[in-house]
C-alpha positions in Angstrom: 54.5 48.1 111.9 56.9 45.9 113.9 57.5 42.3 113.5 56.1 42.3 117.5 52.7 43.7 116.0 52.6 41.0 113.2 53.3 38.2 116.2 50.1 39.4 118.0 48.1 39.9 115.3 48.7 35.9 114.4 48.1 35.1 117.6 44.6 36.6 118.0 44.2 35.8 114.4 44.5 32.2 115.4 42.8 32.3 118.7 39.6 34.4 117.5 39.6 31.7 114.3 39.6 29.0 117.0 36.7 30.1 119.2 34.6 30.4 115.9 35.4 27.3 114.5 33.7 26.2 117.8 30.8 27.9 117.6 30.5 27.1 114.0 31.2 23.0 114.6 32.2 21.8 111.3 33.6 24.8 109.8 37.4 24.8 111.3 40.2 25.1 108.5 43.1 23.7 110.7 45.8 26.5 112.1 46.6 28.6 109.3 42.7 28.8 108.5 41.6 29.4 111.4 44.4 32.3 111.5 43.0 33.2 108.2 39.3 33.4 109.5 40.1 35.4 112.5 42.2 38.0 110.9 39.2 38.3 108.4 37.0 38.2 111.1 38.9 40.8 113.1 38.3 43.1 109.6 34.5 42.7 109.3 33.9 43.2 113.2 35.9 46.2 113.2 33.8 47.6 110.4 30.1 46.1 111.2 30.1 46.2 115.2 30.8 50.1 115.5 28.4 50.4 112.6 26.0 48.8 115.1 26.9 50.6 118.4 28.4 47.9 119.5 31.2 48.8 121.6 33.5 46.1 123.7 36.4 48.1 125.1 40.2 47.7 124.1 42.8 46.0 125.1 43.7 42.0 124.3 40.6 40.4 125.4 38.6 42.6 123.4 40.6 42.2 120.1 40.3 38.1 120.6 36.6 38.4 121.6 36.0 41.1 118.3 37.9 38.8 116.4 35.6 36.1 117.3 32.2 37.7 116.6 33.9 38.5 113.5 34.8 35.1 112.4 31.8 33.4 113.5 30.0 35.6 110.7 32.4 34.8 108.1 32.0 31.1 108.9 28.3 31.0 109.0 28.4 32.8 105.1 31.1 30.2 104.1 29.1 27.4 105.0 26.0 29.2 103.3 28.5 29.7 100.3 29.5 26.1 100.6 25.2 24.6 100.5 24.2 26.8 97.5 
């Protein structure tokens, strides 16, 4: 894996975080969080949507929009986490 590969994967990491932080309103982490919550997000969407049939295409778009999905679930248990 090349230091280019890392680059984008911060990138949509951050964006994907973003875009669930405002979905989720009162769940963002600032920058490295929300880089954080997309990458994690990126992990549990690329495991739960296939295991759905969900399928969204390749490419950038998809990745950030995969990501998002992603992150807005893992925000939604934090802050069920965070209430208990």
């Amino acid at each position: 894996m090349g230091i280019d590969s890392v680059i984008v994967w911060l990138i949509v990491g951050a964006i994907a975080g973003w875009l669930a932080g405002l979905v989720v309103k009162g769940a963002g982490f600032g920058l490295l969080g929300n880089i954080v919550i997309g990458i994690i997000g990126a992990v549990v969407a690329g495991w739960l949507l296939p295991q759905l049939g969900v399928r969204l295409g390749t490419g950038i778009v998809s990745a950030i929009i995969n990501s998002a999905i992603g992150g807005v679930i893992v925000l939604v248990v934090l802050s069920l986490i965070r209430r208990a």
